[in-house]
Gaussian input, Z-matrix of N, CA and C with variables (Angstrom, degrees):
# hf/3-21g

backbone

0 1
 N
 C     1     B1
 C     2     B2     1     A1
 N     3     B3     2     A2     1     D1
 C     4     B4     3     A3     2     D2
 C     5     B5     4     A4     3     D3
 N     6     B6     5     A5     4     D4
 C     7     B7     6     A6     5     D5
 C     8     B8     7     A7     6     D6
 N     9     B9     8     A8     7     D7
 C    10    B10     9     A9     8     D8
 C    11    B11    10    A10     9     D9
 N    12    B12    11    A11    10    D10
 C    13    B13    12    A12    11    D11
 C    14    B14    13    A13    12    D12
 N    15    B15    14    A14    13    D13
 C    16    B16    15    A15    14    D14
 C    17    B17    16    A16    15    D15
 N    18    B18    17    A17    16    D16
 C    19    B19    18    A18    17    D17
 C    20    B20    19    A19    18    D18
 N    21    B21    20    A20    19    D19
 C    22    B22    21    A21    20    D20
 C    23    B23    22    A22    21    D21
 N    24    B24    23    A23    22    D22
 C    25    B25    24    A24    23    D23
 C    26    B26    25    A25    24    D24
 N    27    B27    26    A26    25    D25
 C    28    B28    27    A27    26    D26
 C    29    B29    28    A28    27    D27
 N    30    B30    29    A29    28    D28
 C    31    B31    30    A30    29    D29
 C    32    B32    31    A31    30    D30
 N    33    B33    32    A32    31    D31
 C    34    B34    33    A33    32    D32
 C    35    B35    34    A34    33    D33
 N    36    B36    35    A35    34    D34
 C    37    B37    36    A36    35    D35
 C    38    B38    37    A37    36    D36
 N    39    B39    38    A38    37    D37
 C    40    B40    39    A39    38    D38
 C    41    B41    40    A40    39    D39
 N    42    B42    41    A41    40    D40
 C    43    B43    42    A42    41    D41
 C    44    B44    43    A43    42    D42
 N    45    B45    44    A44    43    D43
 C    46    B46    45    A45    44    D44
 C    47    B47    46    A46    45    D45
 N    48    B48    47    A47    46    D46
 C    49    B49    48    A48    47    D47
 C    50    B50    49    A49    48    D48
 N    51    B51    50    A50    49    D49
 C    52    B52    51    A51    50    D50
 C    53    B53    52    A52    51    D51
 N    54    B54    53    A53    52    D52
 C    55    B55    54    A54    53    D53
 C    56    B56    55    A55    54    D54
 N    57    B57    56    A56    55    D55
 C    58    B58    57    A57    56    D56
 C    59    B59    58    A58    57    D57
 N    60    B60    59    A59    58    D58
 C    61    B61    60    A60    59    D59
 C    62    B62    61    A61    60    D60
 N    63    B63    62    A62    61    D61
 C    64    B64    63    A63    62    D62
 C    65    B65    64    A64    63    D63
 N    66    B66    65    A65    64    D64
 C    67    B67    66    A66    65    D65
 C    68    B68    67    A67    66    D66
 N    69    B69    68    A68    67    D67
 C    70    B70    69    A69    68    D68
 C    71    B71    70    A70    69    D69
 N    72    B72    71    A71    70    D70
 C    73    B73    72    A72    71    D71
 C    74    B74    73    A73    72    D72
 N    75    B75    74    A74    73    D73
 C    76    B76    75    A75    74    D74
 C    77    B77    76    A76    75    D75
 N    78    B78    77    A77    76    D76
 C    79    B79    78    A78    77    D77
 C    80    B80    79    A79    78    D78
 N    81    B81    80    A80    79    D79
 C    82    B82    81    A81    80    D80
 C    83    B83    82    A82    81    D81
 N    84    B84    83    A83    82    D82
 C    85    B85    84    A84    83    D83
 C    86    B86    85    A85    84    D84
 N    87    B87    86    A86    85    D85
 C    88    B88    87    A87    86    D86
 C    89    B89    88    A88    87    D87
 N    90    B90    89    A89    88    D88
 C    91    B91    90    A90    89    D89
 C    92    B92    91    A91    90    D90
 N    93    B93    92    A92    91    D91
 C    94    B94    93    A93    92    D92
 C    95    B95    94    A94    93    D93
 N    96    B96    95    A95    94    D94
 C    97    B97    96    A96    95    D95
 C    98    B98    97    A97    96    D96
 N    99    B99    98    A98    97    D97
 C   100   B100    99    A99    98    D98
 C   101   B101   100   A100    99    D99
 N   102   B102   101   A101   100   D100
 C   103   B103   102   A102   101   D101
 C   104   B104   103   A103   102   D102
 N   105   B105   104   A104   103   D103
 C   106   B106   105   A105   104   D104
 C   107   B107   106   A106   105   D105
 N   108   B108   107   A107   106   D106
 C   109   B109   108   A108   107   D107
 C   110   B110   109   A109   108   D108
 N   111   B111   110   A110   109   D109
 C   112   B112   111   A111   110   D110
 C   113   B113   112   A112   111   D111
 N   114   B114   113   A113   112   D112
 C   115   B115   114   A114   113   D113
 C   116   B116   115   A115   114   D114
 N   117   B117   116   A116   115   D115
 C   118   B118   117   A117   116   D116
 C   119   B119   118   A118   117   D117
 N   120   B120   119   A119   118   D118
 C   121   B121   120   A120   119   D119
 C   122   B122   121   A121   120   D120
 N   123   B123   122   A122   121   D121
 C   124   B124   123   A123   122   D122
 C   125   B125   124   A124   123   D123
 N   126   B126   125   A125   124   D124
 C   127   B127   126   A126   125   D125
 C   128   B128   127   A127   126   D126
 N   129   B129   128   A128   127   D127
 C   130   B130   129   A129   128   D128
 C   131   B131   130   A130   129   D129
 N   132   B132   131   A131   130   D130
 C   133   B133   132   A132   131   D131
 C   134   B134   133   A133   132   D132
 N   135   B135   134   A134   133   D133
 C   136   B136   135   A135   134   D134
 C   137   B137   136   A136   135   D135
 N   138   B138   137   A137   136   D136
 C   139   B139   138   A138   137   D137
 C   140   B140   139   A139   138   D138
 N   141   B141   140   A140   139   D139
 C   142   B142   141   A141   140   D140
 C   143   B143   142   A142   141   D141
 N   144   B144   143   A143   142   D142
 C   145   B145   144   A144   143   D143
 C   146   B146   145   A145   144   D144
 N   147   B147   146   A146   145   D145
 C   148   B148   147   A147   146   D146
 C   149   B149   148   A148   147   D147
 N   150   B150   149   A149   148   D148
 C   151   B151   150   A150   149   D149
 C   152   B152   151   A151   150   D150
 N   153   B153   152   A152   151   D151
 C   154   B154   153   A153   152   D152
 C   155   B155   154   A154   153   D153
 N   156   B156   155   A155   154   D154
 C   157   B157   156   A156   155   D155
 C   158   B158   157   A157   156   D156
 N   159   B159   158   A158   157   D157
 C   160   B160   159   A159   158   D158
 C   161   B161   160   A160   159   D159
 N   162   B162   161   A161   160   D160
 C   163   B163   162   A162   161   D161
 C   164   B164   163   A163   162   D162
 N   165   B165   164   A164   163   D163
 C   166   B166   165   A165   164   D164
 C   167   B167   166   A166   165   D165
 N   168   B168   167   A167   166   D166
 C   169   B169   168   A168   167   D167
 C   170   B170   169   A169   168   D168
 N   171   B171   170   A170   169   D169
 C   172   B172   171   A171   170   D170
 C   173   B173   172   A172   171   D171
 N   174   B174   173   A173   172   D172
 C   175   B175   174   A174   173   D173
 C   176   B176   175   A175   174   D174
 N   177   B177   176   A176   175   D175
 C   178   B178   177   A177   176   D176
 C   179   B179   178   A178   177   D177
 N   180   B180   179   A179   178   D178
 C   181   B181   180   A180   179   D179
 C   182   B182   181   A181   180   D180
 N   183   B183   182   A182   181   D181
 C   184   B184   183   A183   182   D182
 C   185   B185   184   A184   183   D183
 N   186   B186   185   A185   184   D184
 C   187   B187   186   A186   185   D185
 C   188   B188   187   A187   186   D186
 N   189   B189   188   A188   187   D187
 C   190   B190   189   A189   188   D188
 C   191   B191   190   A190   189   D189
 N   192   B192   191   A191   190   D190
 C   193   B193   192   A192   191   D191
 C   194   B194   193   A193   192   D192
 N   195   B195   194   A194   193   D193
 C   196   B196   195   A195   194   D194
 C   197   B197   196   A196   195   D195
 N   198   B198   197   A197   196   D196
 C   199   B199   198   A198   197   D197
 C   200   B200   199   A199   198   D198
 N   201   B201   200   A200   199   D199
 C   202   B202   201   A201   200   D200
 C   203   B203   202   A202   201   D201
 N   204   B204   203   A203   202   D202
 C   205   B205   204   A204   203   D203
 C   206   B206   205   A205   204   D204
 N   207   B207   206   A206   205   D205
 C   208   B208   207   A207   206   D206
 C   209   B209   208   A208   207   D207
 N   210   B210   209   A209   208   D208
 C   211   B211   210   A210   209   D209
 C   212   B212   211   A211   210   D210
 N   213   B213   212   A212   211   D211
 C   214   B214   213   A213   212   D212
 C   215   B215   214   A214   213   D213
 N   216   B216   215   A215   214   D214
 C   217   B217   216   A216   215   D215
 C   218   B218   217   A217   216   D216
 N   219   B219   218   A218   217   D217
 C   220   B220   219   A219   218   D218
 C   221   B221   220   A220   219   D219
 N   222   B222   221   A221   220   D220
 C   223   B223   222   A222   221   D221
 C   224   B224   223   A223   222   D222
 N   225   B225   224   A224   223   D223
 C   226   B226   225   A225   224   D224
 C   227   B227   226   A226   225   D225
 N   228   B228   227   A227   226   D226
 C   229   B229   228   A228   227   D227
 C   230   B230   229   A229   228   D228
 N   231   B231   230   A230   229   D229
 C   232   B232   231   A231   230   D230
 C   233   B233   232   A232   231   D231
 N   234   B234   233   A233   232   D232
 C   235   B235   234   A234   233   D233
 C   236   B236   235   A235   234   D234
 N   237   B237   236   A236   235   D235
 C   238   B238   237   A237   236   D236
 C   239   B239   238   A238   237   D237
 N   240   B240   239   A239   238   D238
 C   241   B241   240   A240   239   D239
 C   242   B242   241   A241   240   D240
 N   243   B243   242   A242   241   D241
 C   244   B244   243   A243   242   D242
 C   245   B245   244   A244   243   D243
 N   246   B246   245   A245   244   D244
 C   247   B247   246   A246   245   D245
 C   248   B248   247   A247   246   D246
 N   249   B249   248   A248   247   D247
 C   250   B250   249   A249   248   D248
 C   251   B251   250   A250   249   D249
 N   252   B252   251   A251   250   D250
 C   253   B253   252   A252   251   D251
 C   254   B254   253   A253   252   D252
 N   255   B255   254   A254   253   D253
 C   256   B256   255   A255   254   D254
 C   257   B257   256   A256   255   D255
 N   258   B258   257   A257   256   D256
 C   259   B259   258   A258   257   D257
 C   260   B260   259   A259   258   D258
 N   261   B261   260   A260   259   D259
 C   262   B262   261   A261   260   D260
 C   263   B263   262   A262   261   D261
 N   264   B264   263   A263   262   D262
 C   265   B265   264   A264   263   D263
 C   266   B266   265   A265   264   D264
 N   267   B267   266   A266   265   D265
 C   268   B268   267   A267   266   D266
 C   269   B269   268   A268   267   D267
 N   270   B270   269   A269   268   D268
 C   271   B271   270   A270   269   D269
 C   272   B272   271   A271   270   D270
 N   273   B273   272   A272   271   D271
 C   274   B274   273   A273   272   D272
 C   275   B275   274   A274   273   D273
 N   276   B276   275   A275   274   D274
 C   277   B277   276   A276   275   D275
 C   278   B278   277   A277   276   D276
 N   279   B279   278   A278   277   D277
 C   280   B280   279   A279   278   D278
 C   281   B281   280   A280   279   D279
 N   282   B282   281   A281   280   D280
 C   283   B283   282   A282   281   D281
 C   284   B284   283   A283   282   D282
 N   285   B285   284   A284   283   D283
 C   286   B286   285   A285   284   D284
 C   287   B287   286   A286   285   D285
 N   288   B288   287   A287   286   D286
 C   289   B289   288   A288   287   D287
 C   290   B290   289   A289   288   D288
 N   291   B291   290   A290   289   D289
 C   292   B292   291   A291   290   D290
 C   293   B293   292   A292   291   D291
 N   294   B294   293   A293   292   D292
 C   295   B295   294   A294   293   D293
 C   296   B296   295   A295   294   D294
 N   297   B297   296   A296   295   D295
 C   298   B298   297   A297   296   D296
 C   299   B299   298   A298   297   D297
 N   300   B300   299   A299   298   D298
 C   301   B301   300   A300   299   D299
 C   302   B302   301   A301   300   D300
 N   303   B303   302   A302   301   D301
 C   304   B304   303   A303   302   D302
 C   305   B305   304   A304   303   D303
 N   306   B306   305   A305   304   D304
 C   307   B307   306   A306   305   D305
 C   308   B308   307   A307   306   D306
 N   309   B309   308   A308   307   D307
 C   310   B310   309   A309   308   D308
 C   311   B311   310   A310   309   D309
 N   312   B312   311   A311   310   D310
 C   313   B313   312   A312   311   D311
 C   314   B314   313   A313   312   D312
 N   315   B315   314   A314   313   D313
 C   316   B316   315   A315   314   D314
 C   317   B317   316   A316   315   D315
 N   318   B318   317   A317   316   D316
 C   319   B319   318   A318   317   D317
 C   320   B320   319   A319   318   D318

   B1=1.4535
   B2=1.5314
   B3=1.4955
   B4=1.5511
   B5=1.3888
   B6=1.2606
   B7=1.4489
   B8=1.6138
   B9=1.2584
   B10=1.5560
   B11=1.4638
   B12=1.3742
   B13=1.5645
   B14=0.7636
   B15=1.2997
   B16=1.7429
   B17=1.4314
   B18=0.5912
   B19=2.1621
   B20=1.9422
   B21=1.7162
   B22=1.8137
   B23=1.6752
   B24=1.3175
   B25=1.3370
   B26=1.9891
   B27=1.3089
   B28=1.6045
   B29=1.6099
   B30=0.9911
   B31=1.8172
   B32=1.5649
   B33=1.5664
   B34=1.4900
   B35=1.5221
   B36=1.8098
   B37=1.1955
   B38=1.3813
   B39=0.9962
   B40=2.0844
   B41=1.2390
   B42=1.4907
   B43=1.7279
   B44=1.7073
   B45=1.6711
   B46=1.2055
   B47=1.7186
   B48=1.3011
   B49=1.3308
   B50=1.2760
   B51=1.1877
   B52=1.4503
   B53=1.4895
   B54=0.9156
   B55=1.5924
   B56=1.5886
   B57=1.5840
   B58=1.4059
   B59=1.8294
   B60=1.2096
   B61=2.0047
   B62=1.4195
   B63=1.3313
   B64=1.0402
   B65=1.7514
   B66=1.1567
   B67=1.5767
   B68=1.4586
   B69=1.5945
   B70=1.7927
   B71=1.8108
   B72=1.4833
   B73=1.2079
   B74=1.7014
   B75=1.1758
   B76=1.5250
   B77=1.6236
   B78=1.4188
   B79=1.5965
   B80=1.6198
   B81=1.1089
   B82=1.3490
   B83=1.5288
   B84=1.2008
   B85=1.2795
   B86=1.0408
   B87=1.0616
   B88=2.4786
   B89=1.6017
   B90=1.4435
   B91=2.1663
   B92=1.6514
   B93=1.8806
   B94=1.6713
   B95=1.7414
   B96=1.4407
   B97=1.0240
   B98=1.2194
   B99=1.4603
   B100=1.5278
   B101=1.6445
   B102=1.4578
   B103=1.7454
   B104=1.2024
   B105=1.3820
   B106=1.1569
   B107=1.7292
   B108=1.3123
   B109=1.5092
   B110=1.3850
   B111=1.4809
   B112=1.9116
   B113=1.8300
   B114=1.2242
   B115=1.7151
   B116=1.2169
   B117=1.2631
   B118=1.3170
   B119=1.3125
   B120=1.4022
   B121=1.4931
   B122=1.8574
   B123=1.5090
   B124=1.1036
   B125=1.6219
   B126=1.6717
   B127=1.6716
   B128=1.6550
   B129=0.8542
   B130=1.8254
   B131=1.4719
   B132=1.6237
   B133=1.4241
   B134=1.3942
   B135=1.0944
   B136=1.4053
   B137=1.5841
   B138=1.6817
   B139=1.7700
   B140=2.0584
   B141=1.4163
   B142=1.6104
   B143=1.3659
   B144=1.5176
   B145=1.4483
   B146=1.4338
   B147=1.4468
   B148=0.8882
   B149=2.0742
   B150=1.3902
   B151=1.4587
   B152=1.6296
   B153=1.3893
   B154=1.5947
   B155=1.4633
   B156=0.8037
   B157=1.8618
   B158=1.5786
   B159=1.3712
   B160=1.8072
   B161=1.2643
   B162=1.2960
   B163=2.2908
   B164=1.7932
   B165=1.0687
   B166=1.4043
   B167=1.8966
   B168=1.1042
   B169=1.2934
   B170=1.1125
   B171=1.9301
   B172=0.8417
   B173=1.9490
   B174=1.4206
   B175=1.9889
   B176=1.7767
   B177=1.6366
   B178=1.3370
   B179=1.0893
   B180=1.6561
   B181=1.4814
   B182=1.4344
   B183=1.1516
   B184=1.5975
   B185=1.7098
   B186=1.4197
   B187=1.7837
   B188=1.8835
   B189=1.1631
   B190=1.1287
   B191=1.6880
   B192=1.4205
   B193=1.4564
   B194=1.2830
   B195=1.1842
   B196=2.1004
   B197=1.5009
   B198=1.6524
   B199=1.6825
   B200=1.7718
   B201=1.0444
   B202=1.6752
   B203=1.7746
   B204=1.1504
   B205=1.6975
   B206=1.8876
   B207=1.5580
   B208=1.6821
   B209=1.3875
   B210=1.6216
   B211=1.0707
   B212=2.0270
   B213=1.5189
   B214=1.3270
   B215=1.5007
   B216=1.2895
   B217=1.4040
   B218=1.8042
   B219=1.3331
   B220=1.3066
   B221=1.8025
   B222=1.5285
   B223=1.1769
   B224=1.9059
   B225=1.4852
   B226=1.4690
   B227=1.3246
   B228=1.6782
   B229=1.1308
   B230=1.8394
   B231=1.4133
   B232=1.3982
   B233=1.5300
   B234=1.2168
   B235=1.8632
   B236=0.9375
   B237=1.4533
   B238=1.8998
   B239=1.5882
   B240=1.3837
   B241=1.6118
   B242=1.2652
   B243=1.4963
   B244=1.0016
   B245=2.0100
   B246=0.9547
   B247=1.4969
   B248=1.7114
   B249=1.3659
   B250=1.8980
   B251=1.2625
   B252=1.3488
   B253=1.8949
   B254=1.6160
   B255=1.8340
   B256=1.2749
   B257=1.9090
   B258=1.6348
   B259=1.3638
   B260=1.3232
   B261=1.7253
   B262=1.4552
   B263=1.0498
   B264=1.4833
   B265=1.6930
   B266=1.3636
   B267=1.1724
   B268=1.3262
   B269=1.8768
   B270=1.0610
   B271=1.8332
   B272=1.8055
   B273=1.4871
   B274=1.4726
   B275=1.9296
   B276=1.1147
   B277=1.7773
   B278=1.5552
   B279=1.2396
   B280=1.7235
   B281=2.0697
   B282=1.3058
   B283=1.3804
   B284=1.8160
   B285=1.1250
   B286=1.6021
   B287=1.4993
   B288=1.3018
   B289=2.0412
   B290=1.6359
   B291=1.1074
   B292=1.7719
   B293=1.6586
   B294=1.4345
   B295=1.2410
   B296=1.6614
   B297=1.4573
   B298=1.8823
   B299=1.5161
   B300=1.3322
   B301=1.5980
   B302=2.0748
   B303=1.0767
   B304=1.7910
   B305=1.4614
   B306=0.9819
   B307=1.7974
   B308=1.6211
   B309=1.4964
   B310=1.2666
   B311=1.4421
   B312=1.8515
   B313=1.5587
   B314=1.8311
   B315=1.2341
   B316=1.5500
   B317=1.5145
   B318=1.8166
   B319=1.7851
   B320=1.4687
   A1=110.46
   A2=120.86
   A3=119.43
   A4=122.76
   A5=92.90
   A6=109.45
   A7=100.51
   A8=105.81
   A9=112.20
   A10=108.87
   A11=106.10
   A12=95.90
   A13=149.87
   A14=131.43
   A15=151.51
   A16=100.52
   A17=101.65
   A18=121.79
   A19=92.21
   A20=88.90
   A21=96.11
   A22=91.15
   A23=118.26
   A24=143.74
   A25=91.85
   A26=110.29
   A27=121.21
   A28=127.87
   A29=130.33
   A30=118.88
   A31=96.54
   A32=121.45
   A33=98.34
   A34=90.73
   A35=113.44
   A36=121.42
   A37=119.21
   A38=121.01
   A39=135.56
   A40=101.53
   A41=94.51
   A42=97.77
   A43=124.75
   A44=105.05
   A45=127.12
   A46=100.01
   A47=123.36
   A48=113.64
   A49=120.62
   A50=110.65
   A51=112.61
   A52=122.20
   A53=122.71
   A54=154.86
   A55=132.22
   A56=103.45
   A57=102.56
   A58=99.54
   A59=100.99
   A60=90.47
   A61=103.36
   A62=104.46
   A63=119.48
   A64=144.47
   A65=116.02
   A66=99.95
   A67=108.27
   A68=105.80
   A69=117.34
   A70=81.90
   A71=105.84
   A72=121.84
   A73=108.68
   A74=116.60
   A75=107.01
   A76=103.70
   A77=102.80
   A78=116.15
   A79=120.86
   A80=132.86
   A81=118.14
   A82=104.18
   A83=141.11
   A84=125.77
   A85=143.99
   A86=99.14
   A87=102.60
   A88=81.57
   A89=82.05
   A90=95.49
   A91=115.19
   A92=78.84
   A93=79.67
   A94=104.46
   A95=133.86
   A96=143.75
   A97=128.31
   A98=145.85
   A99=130.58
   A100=106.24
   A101=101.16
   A102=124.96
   A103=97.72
   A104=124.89
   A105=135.04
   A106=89.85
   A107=110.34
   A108=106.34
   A109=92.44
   A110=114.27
   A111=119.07
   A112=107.42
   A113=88.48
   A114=85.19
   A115=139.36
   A116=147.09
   A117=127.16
   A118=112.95
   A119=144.65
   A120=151.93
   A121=99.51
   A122=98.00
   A123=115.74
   A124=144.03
   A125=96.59
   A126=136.12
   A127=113.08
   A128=112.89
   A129=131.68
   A130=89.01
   A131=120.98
   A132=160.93
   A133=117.06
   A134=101.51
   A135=116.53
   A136=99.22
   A137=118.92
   A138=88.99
   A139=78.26
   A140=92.05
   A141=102.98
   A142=97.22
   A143=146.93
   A144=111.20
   A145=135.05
   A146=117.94
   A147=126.49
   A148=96.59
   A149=106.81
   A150=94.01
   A151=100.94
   A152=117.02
   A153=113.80
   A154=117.67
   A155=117.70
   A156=110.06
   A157=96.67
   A158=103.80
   A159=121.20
   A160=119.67
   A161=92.51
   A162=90.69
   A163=76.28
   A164=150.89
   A165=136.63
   A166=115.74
   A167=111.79
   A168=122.56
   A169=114.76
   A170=136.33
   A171=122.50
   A172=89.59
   A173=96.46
   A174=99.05
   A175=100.04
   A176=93.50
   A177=74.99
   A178=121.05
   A179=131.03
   A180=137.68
   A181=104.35
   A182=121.90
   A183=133.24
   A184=106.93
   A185=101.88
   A186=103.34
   A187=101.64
   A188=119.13
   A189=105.87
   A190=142.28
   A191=94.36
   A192=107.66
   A193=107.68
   A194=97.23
   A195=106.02
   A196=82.46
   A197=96.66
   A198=116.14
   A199=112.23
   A200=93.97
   A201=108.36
   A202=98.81
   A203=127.41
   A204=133.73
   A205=93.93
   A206=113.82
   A207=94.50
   A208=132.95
   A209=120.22
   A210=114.89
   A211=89.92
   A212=102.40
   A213=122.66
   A214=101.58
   A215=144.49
   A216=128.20
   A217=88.94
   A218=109.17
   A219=119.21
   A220=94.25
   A221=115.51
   A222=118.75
   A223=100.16
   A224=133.97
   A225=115.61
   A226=133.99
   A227=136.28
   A228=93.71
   A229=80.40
   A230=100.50
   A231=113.50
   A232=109.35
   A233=105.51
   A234=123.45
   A235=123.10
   A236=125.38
   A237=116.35
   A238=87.25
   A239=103.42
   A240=120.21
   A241=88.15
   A242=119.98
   A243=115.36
   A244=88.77
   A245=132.20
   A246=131.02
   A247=117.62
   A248=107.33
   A249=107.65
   A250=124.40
   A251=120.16
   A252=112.49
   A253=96.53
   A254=114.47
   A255=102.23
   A256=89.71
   A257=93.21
   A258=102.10
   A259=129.85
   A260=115.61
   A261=142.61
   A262=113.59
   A263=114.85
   A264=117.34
   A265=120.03
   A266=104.37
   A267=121.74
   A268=121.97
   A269=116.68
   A270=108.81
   A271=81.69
   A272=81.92
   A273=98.98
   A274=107.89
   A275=92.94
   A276=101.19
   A277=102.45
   A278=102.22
   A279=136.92
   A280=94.42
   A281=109.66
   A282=109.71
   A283=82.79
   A284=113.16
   A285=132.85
   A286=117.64
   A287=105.55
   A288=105.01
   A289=92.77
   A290=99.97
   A291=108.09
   A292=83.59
   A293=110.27
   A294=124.15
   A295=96.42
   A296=105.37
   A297=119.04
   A298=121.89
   A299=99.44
   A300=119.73
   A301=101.72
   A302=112.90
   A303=107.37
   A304=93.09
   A305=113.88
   A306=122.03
   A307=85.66
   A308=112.16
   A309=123.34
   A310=135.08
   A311=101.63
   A312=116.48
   A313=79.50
   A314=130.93
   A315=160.71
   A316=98.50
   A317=85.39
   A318=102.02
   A319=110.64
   D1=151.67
   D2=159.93
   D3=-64.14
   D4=152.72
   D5=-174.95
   D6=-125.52
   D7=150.53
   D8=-174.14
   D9=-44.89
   D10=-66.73
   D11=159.33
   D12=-42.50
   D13=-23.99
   D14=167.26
   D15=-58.19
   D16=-40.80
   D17=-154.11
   D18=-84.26
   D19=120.79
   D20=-170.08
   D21=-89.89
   D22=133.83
   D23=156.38
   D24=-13.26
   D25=159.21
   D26=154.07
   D27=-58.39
   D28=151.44
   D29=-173.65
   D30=-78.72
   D31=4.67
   D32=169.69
   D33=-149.58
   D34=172.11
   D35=-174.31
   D36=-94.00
   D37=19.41
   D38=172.58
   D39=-26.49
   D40=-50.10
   D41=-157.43
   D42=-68.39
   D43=-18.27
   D44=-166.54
   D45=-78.84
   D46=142.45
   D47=171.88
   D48=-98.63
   D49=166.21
   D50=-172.38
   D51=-98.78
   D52=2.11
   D53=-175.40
   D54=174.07
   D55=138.80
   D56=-163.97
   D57=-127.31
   D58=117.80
   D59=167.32
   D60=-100.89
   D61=161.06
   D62=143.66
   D63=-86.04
   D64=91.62
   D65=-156.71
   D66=-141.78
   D67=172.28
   D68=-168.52
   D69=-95.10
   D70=142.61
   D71=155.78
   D72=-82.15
   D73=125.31
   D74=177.94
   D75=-111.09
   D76=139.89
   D77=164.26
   D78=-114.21
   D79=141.91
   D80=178.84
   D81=-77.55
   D82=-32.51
   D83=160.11
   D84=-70.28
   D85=0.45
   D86=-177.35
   D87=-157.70
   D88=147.83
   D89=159.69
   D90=-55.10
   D91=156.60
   D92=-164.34
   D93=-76.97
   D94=177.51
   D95=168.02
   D96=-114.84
   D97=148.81
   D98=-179.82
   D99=-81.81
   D100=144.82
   D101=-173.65
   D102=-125.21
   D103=173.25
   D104=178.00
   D105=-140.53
   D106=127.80
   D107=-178.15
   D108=-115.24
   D109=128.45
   D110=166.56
   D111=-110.08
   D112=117.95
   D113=153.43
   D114=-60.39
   D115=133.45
   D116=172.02
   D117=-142.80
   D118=160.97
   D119=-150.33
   D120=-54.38
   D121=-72.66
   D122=172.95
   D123=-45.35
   D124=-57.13
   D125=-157.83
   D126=-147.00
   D127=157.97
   D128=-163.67
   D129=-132.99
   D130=151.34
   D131=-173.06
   D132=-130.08
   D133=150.08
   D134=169.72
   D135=-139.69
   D136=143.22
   D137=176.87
   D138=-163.56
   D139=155.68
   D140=-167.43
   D141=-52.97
   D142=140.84
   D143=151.77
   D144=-88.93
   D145=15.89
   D146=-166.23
   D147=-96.09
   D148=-32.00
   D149=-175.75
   D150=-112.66
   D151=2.41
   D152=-154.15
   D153=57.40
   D154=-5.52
   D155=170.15
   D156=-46.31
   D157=144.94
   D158=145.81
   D159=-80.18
   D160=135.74
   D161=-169.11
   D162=-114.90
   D163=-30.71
   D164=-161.00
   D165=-156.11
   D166=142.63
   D167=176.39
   D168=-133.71
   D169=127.64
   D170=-169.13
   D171=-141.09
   D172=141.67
   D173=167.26
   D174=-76.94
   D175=146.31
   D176=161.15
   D177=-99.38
   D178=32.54
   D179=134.16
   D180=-30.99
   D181=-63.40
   D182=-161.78
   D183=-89.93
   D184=30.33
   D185=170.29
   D186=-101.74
   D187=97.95
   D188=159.29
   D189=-52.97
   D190=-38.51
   D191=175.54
   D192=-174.14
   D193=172.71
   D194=-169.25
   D195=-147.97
   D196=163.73
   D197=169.13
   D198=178.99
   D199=107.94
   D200=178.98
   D201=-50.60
   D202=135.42
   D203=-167.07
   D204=-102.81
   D205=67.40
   D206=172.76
   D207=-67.62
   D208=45.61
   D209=-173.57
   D210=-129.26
   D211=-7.38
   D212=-169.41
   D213=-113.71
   D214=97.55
   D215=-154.49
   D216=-94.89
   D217=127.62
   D218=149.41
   D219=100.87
   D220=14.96
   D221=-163.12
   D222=-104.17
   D223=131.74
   D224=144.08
   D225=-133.91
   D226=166.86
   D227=-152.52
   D228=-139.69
   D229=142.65
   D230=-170.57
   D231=-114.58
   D232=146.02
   D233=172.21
   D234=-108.90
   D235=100.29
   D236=-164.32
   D237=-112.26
   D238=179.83
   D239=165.83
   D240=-87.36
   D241=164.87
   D242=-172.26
   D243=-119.08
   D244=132.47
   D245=171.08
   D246=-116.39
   D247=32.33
   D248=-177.80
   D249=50.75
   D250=37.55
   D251=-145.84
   D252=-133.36
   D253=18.45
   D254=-161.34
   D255=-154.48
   D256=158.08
   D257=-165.84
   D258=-82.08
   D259=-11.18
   D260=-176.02
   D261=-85.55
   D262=2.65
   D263=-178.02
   D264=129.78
   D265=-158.87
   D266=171.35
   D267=57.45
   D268=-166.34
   D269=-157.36
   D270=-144.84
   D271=-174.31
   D272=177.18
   D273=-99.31
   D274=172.73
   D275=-172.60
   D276=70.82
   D277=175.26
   D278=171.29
   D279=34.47
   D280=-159.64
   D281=-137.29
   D282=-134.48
   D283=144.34
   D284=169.60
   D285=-115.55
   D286=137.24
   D287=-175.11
   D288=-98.32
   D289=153.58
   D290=-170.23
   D291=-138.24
   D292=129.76
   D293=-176.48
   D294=-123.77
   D295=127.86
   D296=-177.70
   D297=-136.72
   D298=102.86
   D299=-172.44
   D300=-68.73
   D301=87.68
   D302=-168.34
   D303=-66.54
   D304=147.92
   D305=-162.52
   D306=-113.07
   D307=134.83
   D308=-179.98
   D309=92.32
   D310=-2.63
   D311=-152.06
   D312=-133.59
   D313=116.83
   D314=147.89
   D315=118.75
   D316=-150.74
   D317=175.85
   D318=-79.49

């Protein structure tokens, strides 16, 4: 069988992201948790950082809107469709706000 190593990279770098934060997912109902958010050409991540698993994938076809919170320093807060395809929650249909505390970025 393959082994990660065995296994040759893609003929292009899509897959690689272009930026990685480190940050607390915040919920207004339960404490927040650490995420790892990756950029990528296409699609955005969320993934445990403690195991690297991906808990969520979103296109940013399916970004409705974004907005840095300046009353929240280092805080932003995103609107995806929501399509059931991810491990942090949420259902299929209509749109979910994802609130991200970037760890290292204000007071």
């Amino acid at each position: 069988p393959a082994t990660p190593a065995s296994v040759p990279p893609p003929a292009d770098d899509s897959y690689l992201p272009l930026a990685i934060y480190s940050t607390t997912k915040l919920r207004s109902w339960r404490t927040g948790y650490p995420r790892t958010l990756s950029l990528h050409r296409k699609y955005f991540t969320t993934s445990d950082p403690d195991t690297g698993e991906i808990t969520n994938t979103w296109s940013y076809t399916g970004l409705r809107q974004w907005m840095a919170l300046p009353k929240e320093a280092g805080c932003v807060l995103l609107e995806v469709v929501e399509t059931g395809n991810g491990k942090d929650g949420g259902g299929g249909g209509g749109s979910t706000k994802l609130k991200f505390k970037l760890r290292g970025v204000g007071a």
